[in-house]
C-alpha positions as CSV (number, residue, x, y, z in Angstrom):
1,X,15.3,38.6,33.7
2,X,15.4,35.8,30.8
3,X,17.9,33.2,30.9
4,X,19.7,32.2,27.8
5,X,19.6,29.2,26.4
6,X,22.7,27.8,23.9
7,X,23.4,29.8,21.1
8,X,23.0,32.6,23.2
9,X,19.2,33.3,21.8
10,X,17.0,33.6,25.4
11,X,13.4,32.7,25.1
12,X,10.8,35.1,25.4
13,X,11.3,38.8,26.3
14,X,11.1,42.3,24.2
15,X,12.7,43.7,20.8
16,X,11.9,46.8,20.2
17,X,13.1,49.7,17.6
18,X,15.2,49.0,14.3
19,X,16.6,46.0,15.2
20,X,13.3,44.2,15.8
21,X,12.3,45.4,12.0
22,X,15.8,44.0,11.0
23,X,15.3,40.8,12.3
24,X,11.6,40.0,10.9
25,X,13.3,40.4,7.4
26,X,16.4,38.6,8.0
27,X,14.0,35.7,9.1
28,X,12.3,35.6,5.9
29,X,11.2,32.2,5.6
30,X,14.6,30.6,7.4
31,X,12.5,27.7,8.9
32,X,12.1,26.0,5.0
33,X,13.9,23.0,4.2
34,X,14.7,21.1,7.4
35,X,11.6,19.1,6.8
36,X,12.5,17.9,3.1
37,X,15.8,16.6,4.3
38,X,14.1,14.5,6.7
39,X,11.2,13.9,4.1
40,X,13.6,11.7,1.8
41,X,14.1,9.6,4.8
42,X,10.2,9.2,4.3
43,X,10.7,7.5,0.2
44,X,13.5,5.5,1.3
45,X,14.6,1.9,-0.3
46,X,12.7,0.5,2.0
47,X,9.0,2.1,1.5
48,X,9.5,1.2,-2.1
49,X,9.8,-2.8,-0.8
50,X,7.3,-2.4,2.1
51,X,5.3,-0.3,-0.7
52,X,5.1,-2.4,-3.5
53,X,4.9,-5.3,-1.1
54,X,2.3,-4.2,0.5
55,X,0.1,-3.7,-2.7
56,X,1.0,-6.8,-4.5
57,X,-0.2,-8.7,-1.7
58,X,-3.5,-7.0,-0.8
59,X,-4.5,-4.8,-3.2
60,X,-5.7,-1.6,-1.8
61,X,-6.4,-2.3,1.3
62,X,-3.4,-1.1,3.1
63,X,-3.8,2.3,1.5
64,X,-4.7,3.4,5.2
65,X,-1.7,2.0,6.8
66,X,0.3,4.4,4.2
67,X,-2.1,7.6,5.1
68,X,-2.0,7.0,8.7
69,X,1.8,6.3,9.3
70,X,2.6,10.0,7.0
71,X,-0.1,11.8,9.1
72,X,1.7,10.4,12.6
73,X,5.3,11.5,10.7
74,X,3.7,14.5,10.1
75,X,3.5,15.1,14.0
76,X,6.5,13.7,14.9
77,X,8.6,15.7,12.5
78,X,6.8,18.9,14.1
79,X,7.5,18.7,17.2
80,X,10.8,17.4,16.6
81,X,11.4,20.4,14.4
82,X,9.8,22.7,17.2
83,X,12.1,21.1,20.0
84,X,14.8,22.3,17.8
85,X,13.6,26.0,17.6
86,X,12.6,26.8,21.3
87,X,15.8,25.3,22.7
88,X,18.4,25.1,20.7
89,X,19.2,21.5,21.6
90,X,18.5,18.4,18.9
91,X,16.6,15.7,20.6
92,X,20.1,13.8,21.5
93,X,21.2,16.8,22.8
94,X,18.2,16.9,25.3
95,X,18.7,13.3,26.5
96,X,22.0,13.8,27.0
97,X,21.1,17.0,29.7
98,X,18.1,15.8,31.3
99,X,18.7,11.4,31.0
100,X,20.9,9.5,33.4
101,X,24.1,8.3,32.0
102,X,23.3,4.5,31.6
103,X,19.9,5.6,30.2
104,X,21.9,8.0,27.7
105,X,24.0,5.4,26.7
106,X,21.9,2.7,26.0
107,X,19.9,5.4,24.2
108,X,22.8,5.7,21.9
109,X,23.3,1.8,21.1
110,X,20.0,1.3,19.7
111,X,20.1,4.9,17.7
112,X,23.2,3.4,16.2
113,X,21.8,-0.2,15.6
114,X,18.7,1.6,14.1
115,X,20.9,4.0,12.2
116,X,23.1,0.7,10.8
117,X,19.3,-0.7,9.5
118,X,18.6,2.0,7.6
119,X,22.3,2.4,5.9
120,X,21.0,-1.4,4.9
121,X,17.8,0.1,3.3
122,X,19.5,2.4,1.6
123,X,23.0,1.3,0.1
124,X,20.6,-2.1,-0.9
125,X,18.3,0.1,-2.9
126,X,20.8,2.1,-4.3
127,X,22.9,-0.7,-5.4
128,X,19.6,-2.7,-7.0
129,X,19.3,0.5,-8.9
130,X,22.6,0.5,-10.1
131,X,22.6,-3.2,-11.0
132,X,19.1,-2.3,-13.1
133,X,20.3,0.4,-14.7
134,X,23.7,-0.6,-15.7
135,X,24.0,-4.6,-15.0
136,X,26.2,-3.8,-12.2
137,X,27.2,-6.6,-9.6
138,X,25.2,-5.5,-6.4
139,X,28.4,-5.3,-4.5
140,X,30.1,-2.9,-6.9
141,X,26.6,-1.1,-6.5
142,X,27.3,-0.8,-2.8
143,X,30.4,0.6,-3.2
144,X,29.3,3.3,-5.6
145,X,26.7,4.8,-3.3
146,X,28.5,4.9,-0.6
147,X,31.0,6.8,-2.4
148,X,28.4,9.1,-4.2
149,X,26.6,9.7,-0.9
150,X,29.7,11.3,-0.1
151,X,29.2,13.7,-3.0
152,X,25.7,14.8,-1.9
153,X,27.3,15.1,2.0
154,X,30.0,17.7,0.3
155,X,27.3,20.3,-0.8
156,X,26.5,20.8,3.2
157,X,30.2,22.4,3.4
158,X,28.9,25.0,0.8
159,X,25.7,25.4,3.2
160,X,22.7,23.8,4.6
161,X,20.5,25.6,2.1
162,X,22.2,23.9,-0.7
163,X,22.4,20.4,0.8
164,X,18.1,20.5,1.2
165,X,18.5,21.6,-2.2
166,X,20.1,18.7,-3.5
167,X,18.0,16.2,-1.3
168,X,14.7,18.3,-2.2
169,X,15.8,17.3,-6.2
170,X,16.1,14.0,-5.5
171,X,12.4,13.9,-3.7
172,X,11.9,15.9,-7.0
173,X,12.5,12.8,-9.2
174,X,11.1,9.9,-7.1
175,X,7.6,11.8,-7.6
176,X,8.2,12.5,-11.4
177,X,9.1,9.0,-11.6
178,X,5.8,7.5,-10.0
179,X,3.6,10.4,-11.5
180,X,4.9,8.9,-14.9
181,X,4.0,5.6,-14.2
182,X,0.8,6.3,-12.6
183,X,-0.2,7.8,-16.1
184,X,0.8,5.5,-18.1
185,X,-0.7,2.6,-15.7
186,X,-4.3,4.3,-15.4
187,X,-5.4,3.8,-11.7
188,X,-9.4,3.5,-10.9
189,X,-10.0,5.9,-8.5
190,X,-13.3,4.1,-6.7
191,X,-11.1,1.2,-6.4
192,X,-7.9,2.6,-5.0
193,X,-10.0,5.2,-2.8
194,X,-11.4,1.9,-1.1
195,X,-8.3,1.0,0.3
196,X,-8.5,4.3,3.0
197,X,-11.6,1.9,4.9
198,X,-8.8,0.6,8.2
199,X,-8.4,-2.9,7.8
200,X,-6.2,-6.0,8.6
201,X,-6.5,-8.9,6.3
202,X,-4.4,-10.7,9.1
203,X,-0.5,-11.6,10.5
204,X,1.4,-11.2,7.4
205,X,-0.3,-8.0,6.9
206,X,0.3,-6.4,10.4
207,X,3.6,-7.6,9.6
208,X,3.8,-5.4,6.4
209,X,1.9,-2.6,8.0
210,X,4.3,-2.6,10.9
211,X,7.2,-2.7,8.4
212,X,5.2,0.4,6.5
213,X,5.1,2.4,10.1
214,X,9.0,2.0,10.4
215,X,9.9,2.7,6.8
216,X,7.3,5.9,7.3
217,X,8.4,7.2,10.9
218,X,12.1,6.6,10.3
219,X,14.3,7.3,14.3
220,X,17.1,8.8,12.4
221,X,15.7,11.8,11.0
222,X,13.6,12.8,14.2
223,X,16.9,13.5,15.8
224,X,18.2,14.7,12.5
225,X,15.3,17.2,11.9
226,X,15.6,18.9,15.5
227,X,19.0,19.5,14.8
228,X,18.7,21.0,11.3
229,X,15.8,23.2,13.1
230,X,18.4,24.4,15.8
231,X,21.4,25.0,13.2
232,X,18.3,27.5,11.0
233,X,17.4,29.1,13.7
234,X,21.2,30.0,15.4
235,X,21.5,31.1,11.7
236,X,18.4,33.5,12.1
237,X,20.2,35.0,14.9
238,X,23.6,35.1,13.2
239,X,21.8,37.4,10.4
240,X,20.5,39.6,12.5
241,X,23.7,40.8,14.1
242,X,21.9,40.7,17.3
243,X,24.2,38.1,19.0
244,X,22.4,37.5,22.3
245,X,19.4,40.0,22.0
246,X,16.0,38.1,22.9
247,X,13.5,36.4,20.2
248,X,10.4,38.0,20.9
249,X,7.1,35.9,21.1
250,X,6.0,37.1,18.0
251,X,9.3,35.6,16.0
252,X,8.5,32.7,17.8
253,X,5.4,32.4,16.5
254,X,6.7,33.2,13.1
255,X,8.9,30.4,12.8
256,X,6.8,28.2,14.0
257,X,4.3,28.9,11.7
258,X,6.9,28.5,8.9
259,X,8.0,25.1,10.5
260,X,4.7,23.9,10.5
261,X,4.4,24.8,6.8
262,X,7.6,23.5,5.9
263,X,7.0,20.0,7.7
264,X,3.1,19.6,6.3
265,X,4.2,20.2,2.1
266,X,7.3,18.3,2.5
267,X,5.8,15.3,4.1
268,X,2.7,16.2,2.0
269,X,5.2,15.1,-0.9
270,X,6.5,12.6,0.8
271,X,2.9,10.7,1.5
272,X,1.9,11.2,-2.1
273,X,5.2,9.3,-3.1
274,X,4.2,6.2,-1.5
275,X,0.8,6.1,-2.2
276,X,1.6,5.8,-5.6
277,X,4.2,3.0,-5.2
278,X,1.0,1.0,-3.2
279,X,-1.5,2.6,-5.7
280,X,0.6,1.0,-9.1
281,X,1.7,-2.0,-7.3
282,X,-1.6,-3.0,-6.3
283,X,-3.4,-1.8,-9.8
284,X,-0.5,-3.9,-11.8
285,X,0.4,-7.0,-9.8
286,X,-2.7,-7.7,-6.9
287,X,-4.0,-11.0,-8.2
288,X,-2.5,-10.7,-11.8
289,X,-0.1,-13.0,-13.8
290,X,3.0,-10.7,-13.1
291,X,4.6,-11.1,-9.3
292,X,6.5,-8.2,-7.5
293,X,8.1,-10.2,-4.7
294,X,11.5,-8.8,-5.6
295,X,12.7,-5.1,-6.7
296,X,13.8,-6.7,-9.6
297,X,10.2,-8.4,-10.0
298,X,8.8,-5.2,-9.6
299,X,11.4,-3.1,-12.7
300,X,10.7,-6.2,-14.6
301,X,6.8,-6.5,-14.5
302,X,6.4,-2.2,-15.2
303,X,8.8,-3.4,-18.1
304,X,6.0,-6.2,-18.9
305,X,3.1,-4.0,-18.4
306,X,3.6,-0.6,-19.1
307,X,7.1,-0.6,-21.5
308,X,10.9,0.4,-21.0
309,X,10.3,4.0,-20.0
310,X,8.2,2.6,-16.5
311,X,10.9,0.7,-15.9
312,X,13.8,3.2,-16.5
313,X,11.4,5.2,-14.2
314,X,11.5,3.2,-11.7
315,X,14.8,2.6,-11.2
316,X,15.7,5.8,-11.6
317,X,13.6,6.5,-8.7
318,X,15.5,4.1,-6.3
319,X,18.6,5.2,-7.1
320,X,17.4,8.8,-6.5
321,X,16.1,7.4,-3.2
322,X,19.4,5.5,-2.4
323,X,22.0,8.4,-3.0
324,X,19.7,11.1,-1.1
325,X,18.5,8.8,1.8
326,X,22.1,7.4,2.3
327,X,23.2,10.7,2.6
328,X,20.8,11.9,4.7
329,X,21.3,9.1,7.1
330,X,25.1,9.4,7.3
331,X,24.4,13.2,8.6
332,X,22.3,11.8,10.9
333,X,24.9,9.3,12.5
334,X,26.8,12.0,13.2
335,X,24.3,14.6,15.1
336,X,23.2,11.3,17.2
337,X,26.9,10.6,18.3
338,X,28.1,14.3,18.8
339,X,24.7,14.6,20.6
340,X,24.7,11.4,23.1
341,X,28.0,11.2,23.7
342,X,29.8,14.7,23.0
343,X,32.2,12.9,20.9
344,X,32.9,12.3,17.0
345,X,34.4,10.0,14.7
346,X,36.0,10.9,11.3
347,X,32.9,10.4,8.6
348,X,34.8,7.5,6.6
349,X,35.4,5.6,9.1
350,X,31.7,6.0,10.6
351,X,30.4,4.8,7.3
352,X,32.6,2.3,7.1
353,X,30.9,1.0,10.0
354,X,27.2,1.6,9.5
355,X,27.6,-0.1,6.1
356,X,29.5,-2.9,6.5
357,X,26.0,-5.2,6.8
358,X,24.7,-4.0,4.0
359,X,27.9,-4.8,1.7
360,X,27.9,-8.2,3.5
361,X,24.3,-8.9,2.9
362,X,25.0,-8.1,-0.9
363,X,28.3,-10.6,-0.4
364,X,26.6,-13.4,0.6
365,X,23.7,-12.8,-2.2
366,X,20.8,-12.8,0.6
367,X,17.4,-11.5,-1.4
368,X,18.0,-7.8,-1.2
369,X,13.7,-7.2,-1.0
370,X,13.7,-9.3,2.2
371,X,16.4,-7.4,3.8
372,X,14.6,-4.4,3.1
373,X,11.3,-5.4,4.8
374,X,13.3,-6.7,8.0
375,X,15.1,-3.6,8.1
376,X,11.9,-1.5,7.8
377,X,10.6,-3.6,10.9
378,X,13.8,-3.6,13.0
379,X,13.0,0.5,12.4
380,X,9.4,0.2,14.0
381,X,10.8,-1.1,17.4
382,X,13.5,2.2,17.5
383,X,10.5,4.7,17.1
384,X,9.5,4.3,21.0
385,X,12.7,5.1,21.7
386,X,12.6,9.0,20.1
387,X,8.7,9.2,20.5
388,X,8.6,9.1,24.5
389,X,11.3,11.4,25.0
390,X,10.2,13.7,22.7
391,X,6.5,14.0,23.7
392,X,8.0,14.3,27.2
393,X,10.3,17.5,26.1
394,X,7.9,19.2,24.1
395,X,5.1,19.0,26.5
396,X,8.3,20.8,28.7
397,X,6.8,24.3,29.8
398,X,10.1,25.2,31.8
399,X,12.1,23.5,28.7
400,X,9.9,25.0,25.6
401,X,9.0,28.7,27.3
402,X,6.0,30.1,25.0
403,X,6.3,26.9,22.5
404,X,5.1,24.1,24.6
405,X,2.5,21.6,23.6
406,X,-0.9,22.4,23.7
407,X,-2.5,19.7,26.0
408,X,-4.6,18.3,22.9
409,X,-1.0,18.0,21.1
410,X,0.2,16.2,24.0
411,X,-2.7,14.0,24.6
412,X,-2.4,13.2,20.9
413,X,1.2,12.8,20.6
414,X,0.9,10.5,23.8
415,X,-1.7,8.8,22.4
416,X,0.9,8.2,18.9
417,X,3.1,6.8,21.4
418,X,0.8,3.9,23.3
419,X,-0.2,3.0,19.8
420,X,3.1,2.6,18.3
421,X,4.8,0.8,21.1
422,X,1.4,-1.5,21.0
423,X,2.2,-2.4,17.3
424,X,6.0,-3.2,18.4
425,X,4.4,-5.9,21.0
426,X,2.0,-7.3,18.4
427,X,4.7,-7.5,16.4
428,X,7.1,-9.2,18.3
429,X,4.9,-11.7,19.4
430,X,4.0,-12.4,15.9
431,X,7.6,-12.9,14.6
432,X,8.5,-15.4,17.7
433,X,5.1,-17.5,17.0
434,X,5.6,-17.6,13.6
C-alpha cells in the first residue's frame, strides 16, 4: 500500500477508469510557468552590471562564463522544480524534515543574508532606472520599487497563473529591449562566436566570472521554484476532484516532461538576455573611446553610439528587471522562512528589512554598479548552500519514488557542486590577497 505524502497525492500506484481520463485533461500543461518566475531572477540588476562589466573589460571572451553558468541554472532549476513535484515539499521544506535543528537554522541565516543581497541588486537597479528615466533621486527610486513590487506581488492573490504572467511580460521587455539594441548596434558574429573558446584572462576576471555564476544561479529562486512546482501540482490534484487518489507513473512522467520543457525555454530566454548585454557591451565599449564602468556609463555611451531610443531601451529594461526581480525575490523570503522555520512575518515588515541596505547604500551615495558586482559575488558563496542539499534529495529513491535522479544526473549535478564550491575558494582567496 502507498503512503501519502503532503497534499494528500501518494506517489506511485494505479488510476484506472474515468477518473484517470479526467485527470490527464485537467493536467493540461499545469507544470508551465514556475520556471519563468524564477527565470527573471536570471536578468536581474545585477547580470546587467556583471554583464556589461564583463564585456567592457574583455571583450568576448567571457561569452563562455555566460553559456556555462545558464546551462548549470538550467539543471539546478530542474531538479529543483522536480523536488517540488515528487514530494510536495519546497527545498526548505525538505531541510527542515530531514536537517538537524542547528544545521536548519544556520541554513536559514545565510538564505536570508543571501536573500537581503539580492533585494540590493534589485531595488539598486530599479532605482538607477528610475533616476535615468525620470531624473529621480536614487533614494526616491528605492522607495518607488519597493512600493511597486508590491503591485506585481498583488496579482498572486488573483492566482499563480497571473503572477508568472506578469513576471513572464516583464522577461518579455528585457529581450525586446536588447534585441533592439543588438540591431541597431550590428554584432560580428565570427567575433562574438569566439568568445564561447573557455578562457581566463586572469584575477579580475575570475572575479567577474564568479560574480556572473552568482548573478546566473541565483539561491533564492531554487527554493522559490520547488515551491511554485509543489503549489502546480497540489493544484493538478485540486482539479481533478480526486482529493487523495494516487498519481500514476504515467502523470508523473507527464509533468515532468512538461517541467523539463517549461525550465529549458524559460531559461532558454533567459541565457539569450544576457548574452546580448555581454555581446553589445563588448561590441560598443571593449577597447573603444566610450567606458561602461557605471549603469549610468553604460545608458549614456548606447546614447553616444547608437541614439536616444538604445538608451530609453535600456533603461527600460532595468526597470523591467528591477520591479519583476524585486518581486520575485520578496515571494521568495517568504517560502524560505515559512519553510525553515514554520513561521511568518507580515510582508511589509519583511521588506522593510531585506531592503534597508539597499536604501542605505543609495543614502550614503556608494557607486550603485559596485554594489551590484559585490552583491552578485556574495550570491556565488550561497549557491553551495541549496546545491548539496538538493543533489542529495533528488538523488533520494525513498524521498523521490519513480522521479529520482538518474545516476548520470547525479554524477553531473555532483559534479556542478565540487565545481561551484571550488570557484567560492578561488574566490575567497582572491578577495583576501588582493
Amino acid at each position: 500500500m502507498n503512503s501519502p505524502t503532503v497534499d494528500g497525492l501518494p506517489d506511485g500506484g494505479q488510476l484506472l477508469g474515468p477518473r484517470r481520463g479526467l485527470r490527464r485533461r485537467a493536467q493540461g500543461l499545469v507544470m508551465i510557468g514556475p520556471a519563468f518566475a524564477a527565470a527573471i531572477a536570471y536578468v536581474d540588476p545585477g547580470n546587467f552590471a556583471t554583464n556589461f562589466a564583463a564585456g567592457s573589460d574583455f571583450g568576448y571572451r567571457l561569452l563562455w562564463v555566460v553559456v556555462a553558468a545558464n546551462t548549470v541554472g538550467m539543471l539546478v532549476q530542474f531538479l529543483s522544480a522536480k523536488l517540488g513535484l515528487a514530494t510536495g515539499r519546497n527545498l526548505a521544506q525538505a531541510c527542515r524534515e530531514r536537517y538537524p535543528r542547528p544545521v536548519v537554522w544556520g541554513m536559514w541565516v545565510q538564505a536570508e543574508l543571501v536573500a537581503m543581497a539580492t533585494d540590493l541588486a534589485e531595488v539598486i537597479g530599479g532605482a538607477v532606472a528610475l533616476s535615468l528615466l525620470f531624473d529621480l533621486p536614487l533614494a526616491v527610486g528605492g522607495v518607488l520599487v519597493t512600493a511597486l513590487s508590491f503591485v506585481i506581488l498583488a496579482v498572486d492573490a488573483r492566482g499563480r497563473r497571473k503572477f508568472e504572467a506578469v513576471v513572464a511580460g516583464c522577461l518579455a521587455c528585457i529581450l525586446m529591449g536588447f534585441g533592439w539594441n543588438l540591431l541597431v548596434a550590428g554584432v560580428p558574429l565570427g567575433d562574438a562566436a569566439s568568445g564561447l573558446l573557455p578562457t581566463m584572462p586572469g584575477s579580475e576576471a575570475l572575479l567577474i566570472a564568479g560574480g556572473i555564476v552568482g548573478a546566473t544561479v541565483m539561491p533564492h529562486v531554487v527554493y522559490l521554484h520547488s515551491d511554485l512546482a509543489r503549489r502546480h501540482r497540489t493544484d493538478t490534484a485540486a482539479g481533478t476532484g480526486t482529493g487523495s487518489l494516487p498519481m500514476v507513473h504515467e502523470d508523473q512522467r507527464r509533468l515532468l516532461w512538461q517541467v523539463r520543457l517549461d525550465v529549458v525555454v524559460a531559461l532558454a530566454f533567459a541565457g539569450v538576455a544576457n548574452m546580448a548585454m555581454l555581446v553589445l557591451a563588448a561590441r560598443l565599449f571593449h577597447g573603444g573611446p566610450a567606458g561602461a564602468d557605471t549603469l549610468e556609463g553604460i545608458h549614456a555611451g548606447l546614447g553616444a553610439l547608437l541614439g536616444g531610443g538604445a538608451a530609453v531601451a535600456f533603461a527600460a529594461a532595468l526597470l523591467a528587471s528591477g520591479l519583476a526581480s524585486s518581486a520575485v525575490g520578496t515571494y521568495a523570503g517568504q517560502v524560505i522562512m515559512a519553510g525553515f522555520l514554520r513561521r511568518s512575518v507580515p510582508l511589509v515588515l519583511r521588506r522593510l528589512v531585506t531592503v534597508s541596505p539597499a536604501l542605505v547604500v543609495l543614502l550614503l551615495g556608494i557607486d550603485p554598479t559596485q554594489a551590484l558586482i559585490w552583491s552578485q559575488l556574495t550570491l556565488s558563496f550561497g549557491i553551495p548552500f541549496v546545491l548539496i542539499p538538493l543533489v542529495g534529495f533528488t538523488r533520494d529513491k525513498e524521498l523521490m519514488g519513480p522521479l529520482v535522479n538518474t545516476r548520470a544526473t547525479t554524477v553531473a549535478a555532483g559534479c556542478l557542486a565540487a565545481v561551484v564550491v571550488s570557484l567560492n575558494v578561488v574566490l575567497a582567496v582572491t578577495v583576501l590577497t588582493s
